[in-house]
C-alpha positions in Angstrom: 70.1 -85.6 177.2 71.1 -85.2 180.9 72.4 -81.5 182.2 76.1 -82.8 182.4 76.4 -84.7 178.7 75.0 -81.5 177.8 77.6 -79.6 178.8 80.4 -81.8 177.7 78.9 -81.9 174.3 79.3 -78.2 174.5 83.1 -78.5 175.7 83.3 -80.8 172.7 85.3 -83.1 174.8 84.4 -87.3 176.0 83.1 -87.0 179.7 85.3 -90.0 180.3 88.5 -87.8 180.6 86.7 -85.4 183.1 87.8 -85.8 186.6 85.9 -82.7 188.1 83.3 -80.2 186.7 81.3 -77.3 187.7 79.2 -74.4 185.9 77.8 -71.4 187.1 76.1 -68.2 185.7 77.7 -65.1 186.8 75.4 -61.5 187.3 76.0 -60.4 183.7 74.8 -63.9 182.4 78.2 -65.0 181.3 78.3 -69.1 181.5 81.5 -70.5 183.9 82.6 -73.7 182.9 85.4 -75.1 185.4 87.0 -78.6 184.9 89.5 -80.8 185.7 90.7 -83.4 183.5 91.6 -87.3 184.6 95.6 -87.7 184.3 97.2 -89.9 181.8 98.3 -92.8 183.6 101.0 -93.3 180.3 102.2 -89.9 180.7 106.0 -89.9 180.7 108.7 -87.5 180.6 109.7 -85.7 177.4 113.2 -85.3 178.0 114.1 -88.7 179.6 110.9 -90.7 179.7 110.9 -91.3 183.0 108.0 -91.8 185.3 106.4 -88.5 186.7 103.9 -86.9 189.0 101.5 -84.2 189.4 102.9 -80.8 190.3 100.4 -78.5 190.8 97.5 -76.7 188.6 97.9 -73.9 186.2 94.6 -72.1 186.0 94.0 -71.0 181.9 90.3 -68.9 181.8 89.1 -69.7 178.4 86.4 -67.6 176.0 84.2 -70.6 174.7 81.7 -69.0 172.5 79.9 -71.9 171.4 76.8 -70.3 173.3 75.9 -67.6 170.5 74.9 -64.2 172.0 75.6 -65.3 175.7 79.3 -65.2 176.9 80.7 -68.7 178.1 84.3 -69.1 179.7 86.0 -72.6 180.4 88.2 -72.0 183.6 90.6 -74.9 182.8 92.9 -76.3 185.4 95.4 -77.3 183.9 97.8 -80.4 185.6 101.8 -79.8 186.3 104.0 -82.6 186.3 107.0 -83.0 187.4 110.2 -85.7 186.7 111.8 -86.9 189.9 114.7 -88.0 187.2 115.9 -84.7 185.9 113.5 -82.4 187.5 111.5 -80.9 184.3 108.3 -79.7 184.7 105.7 -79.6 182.2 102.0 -79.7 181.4 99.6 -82.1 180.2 97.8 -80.9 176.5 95.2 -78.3 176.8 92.6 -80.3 174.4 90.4 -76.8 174.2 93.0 -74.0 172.8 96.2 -73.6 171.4 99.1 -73.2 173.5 99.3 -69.2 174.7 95.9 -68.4 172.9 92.6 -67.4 175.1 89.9 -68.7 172.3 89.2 -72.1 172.1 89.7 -74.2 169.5 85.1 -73.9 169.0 84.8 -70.6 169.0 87.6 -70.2 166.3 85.2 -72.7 164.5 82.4 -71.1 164.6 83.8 -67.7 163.7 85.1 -69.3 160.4 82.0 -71.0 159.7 80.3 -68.2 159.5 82.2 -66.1 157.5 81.8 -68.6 154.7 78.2 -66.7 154.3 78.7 -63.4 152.0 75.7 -61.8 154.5 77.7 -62.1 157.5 79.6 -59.2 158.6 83.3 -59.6 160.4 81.3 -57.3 162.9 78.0 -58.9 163.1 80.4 -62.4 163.7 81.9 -60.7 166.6 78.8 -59.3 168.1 77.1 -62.9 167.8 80.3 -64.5 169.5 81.3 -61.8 172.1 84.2 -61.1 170.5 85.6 -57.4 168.9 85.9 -57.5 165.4 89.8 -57.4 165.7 89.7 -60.7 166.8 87.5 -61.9 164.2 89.7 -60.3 162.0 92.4 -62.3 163.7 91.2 -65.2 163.6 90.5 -65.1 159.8 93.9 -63.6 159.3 95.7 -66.5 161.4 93.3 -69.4 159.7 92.5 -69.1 155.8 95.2 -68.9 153.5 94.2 -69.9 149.9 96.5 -70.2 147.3 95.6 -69.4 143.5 94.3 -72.5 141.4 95.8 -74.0 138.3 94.9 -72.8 135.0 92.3 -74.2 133.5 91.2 -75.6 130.2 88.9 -72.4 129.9 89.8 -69.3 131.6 87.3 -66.5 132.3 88.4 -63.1 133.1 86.1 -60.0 134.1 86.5 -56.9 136.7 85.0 -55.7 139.5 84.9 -52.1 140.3 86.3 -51.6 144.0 87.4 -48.3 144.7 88.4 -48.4 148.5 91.3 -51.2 148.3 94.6 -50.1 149.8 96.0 -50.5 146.5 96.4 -47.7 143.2 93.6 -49.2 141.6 89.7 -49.1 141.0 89.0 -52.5 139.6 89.9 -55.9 140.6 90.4 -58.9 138.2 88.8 -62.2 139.0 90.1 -65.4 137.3 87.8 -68.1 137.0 87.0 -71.4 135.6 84.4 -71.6 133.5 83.9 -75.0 133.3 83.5 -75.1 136.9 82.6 -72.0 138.2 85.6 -72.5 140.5 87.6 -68.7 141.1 90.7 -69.2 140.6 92.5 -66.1 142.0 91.9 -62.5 142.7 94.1 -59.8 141.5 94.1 -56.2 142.9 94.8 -54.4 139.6 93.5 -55.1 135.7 96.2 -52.7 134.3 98.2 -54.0 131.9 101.6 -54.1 134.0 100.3 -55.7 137.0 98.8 -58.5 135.0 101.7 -59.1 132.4 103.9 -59.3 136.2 101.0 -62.0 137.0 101.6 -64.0 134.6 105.3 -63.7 133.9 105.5 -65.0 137.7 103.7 -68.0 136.7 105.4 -68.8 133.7 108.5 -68.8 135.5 107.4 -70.5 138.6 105.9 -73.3 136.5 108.1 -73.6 133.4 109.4 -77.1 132.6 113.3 -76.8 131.7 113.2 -80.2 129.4 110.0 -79.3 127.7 109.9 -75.3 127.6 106.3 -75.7 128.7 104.4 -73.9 131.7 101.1 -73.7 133.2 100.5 -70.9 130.8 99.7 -73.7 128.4 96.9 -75.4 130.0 94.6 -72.6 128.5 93.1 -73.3 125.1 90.3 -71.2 125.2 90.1 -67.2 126.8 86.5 -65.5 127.4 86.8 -62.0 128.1 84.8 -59.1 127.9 85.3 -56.0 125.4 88.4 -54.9 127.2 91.3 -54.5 125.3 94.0 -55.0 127.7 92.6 -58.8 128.2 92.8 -59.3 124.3 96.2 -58.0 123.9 97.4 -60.0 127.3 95.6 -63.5 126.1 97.5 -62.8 122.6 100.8 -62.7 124.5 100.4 -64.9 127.1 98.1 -67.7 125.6 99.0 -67.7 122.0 97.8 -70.9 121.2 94.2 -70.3 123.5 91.5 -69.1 121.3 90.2 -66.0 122.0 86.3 -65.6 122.7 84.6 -62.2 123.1 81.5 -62.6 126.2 78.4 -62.3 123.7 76.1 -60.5 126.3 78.9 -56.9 126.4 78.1 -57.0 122.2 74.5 -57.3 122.9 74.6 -55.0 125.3 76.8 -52.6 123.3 74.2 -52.7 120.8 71.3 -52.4 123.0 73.1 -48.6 124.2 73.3 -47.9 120.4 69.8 -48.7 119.9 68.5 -46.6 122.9 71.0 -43.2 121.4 68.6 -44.0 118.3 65.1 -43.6 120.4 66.4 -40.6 122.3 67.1 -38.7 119.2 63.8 -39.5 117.8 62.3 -38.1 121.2 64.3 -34.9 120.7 63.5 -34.5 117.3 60.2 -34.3 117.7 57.5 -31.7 118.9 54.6 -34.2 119.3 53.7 -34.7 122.8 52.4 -38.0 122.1 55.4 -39.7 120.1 57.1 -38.3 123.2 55.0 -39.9 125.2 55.2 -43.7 123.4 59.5 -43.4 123.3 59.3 -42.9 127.1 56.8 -44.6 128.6 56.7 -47.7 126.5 60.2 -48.1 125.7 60.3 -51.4 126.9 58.3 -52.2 123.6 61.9 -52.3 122.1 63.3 -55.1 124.1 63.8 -58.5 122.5 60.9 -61.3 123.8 58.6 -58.8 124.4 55.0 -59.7 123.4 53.7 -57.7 121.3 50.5 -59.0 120.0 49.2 -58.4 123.8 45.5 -57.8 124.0 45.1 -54.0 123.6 43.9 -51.7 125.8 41.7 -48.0 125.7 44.9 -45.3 125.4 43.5 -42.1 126.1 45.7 -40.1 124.1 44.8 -41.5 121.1 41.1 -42.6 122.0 41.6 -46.4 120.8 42.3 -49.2 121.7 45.6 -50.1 120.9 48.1 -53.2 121.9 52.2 -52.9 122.0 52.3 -53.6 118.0 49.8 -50.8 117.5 52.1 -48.7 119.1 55.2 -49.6 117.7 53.9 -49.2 114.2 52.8 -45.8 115.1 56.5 -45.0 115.9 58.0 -46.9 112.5 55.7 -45.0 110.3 57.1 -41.8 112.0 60.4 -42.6 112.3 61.6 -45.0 109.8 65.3 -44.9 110.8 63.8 -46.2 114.1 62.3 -48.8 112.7 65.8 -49.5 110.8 67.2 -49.8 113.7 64.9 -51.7 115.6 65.0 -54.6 112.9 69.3 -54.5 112.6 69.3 -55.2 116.3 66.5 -58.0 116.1 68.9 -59.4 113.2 72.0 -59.5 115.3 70.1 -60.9 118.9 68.6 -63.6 116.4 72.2 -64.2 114.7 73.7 -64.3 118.0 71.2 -66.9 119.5 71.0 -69.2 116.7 74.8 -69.0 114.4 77.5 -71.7 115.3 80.6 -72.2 114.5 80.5 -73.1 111.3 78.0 -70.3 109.7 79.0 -67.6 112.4 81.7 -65.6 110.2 79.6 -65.6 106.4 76.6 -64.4 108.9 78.3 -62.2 110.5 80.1 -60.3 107.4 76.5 -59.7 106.2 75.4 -58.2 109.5 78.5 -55.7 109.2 77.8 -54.7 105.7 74.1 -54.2 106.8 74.9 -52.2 109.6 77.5 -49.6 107.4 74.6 -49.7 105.0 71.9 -48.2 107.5 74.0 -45.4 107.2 72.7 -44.7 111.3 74.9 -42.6 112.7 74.4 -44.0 116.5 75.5 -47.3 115.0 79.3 -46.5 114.2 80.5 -47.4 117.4 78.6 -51.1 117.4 80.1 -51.3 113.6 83.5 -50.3 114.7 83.0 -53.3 117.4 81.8 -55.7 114.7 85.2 -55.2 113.2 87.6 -54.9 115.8 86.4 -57.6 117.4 85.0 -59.9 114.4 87.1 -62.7 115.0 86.6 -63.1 118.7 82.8 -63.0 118.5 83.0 -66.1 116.0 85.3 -67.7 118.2 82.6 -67.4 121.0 80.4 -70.0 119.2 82.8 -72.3 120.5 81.5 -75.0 122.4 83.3 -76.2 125.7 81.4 -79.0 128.2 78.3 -78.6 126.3 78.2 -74.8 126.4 78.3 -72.1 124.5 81.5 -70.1 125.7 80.5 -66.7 127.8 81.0 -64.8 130.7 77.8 -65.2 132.4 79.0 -68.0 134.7 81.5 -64.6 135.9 79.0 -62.4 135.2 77.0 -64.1 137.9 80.5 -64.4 140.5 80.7 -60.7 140.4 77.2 -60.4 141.6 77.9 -63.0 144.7 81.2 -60.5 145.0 78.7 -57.8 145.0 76.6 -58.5 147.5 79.8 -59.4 150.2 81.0 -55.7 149.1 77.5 -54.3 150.1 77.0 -56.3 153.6 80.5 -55.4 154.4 80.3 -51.9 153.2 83.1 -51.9 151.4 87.1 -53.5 152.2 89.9 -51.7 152.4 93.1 -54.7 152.9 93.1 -56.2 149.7 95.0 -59.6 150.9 91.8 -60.3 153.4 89.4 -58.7 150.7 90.7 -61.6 148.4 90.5 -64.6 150.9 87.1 -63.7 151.9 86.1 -63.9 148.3 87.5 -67.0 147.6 86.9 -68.3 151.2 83.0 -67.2 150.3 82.7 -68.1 146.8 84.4 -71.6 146.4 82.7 -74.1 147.8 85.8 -75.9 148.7 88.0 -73.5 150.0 88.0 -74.2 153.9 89.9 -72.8 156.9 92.9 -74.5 159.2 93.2 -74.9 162.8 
């Protein structure tokens, strides 16, 4: 590629409407770009459309940051005309910026390409472009506006703690599509209030006179985790929907309960070496874990002894441990192999096994059980070939996270939740 289709590949801009151009580096290393273009031989007259002629040159000096981490300016002469016929004057189109603007129409480009990457900073895309983050900031401001999507078929719902908004709130609510993995809208608040308002503004904005339906009604099913606010909202608001509780907040609910159980066998014992196996092999405890492993010499007990050995040890110690132990195997086994159609007769049984234990550290995953019996059925549902859940969200949050972390933290929540959606949907693009 010769030096000069080089440098109108850079302008972005055919080097047959060039009439005149020059570069130069300047002491500090910035890039000077200055160019004439051809005149329009059809250019007429706005006002009358009458013949006209050149008037002059306006002199527009340009920040061109296609040149990342080396400043580049376009000095653009800009051609005058002039009407003999009722004496306006005008200019020809400046095909590099928008009409009063000093950043071309590239650099605003590559500013908002970048920002579609969670890793990159407003500041680190100003410091790679030349530019100060308030024009970064501008530049998003002026160019991504994304509306909230429709409803879908399956609605997820989850929060995301976010302390530092400009808004009386800790937690954000994030919408999303499950069957997609699409976010449908951010909201700055998961109180009660703000998302009743939410919705209420959508019923009314959507609701069909002749049919008394709205886009409320597009929702048949609801995953949500064990909040209670979503419960009771999805009750009002999606009557019809069936309600699904995420399975992996009950297994982890459960998983808490279990651990309250190994701590208080740690405390209620004196032997340094039953203390020893509840700490340091507590991961003996988790479900998959392999515990026919090949044993090894333990010192403390002088023999050899694999992950079963151990655990026995502990179960002929503590038998409510063990108790406990084998309820939550029963659940994590109900829960990955139940459906529909089995899911509440198993389910009953696990309850009545549970109150039957009789373990105190249980009665809050009991409680759950009930409260929230016919939800956790109705997450055996089956939606696109997969078993309703919130993991799909679950795994949203943690893109949300990481932009939270790089940007160390937002503060304006209307930019906070375009760069979310801007980041996270693939299809949600910018406007020049």
């Amino acid at each position: 590629m010769s030096p000069d289709n080089f440098t109108t590949n850079m302008l972005n801009i055919d080097s047959s409407r060039i009439e005149s151009l020059e570069s130069s580096v300047l002491m500090d290393g910035t890039v000077c770009v200055r160019i004439r273009l051809k005149k329009d031989p059809d250019t007429k007259c706005p006002l009358c459309n009458h013949s006209v002629r050149t008037h002059g040159y306006r002199t527009h000096v340009l920040k061109h940051s296609t040149l990342a981490n080396r400043p580049c300016k376009i000095i653009y002469e800009q051609r005058r005309f002039y009407c003999p016929d009722c004496h306006k004057c005008f200019c020809e189109p400046n095909p590099f910026a928008a009409p009063g603007e000093s950043l071309t129409y590239e650099t605003k480009i590559n500013v908002l390409k970048d920002l579609k990457y969670p890793n990159n900073t407003y500041t680190s895309v100003g410091r790679r472009y030349n530019l100060a983050t308030t024009q970064v900031l501008r530049i998003f401001d002026n160019h991504v506006d994304i509306p909230r999507k429709t409803l879908p078929e399956v609605l997820s719902i989850d929060e995301h703690y976010m302390p530092a908004l400009d808004f009386d709130s800790l937690y954000i609510c994030v919408f999303m599509d499950f069957n997609t993995g699409v976010l449908i809208d951010i909201l700055p608040d998961r109180k009660k209030e703000y998302i009743s308002s939410y919705l209420n503004n959508i019923r009314n904005e959507t609701l069909d006179p002749k049919t008394g339906k709205s886009e409320l009604g597009n929702v048949k099913f609801v995953s949500i985790d064990l909040y209670d606010t979503y419960k009771d909202l999805a009750s009002i608001y999606f009557p019809q929907a069936v309600v699904c509780a995420d399975s992996f907040h009950v297994l982890e609910h459960l998983t808490e309960c279990f651990k309250q159980v190994r701590l208080k066998c740690r405390r209620n014992t004196e032997d340094e070496n039953l203390q020893y196996l509840l700490t340091k092999f507590k991961y003996i405890f988790d479900d998959g874990q392999e515990l026919d492993n090949k044993g090894k010499y333990n010192k403390r007990f002088r023999r050899h002894m694999n992950y079963r050995d151990m655990m026995n040890l502990l179960f002929e110690r503590f038998p409510e441990l063990k108790t406990a132990y084998e309820l939550k195997q029963e659940y994590i086994h109900f829960n990955r192999t139940a459906n529909l159609n089995n899911a509440k007769e198993k389910l009953f049984e696990l309850i009545q096994k549970f109150a039957d234990s009789q373990i105190k550290e249980y009665v809050p995953f009991y409680n759950l059980l009930l409260n929230w019996s016919e939800e956790i059925i109705n997450s055996f549902n089956i939606a696109h070939g997969k078993r309703i859940n919130n993991s799909y969200i679950e795994s949203r949050n943690k893109q949300i996270e990481v932009l939270i972390y790089n940007a160390n933290g937002f503060q304006n929540y209307k930019r906070t939740r375009k760069r979310i959606l801007y980041c996270i949907n693939k299809d949600d693009n910018y406007k020049i």
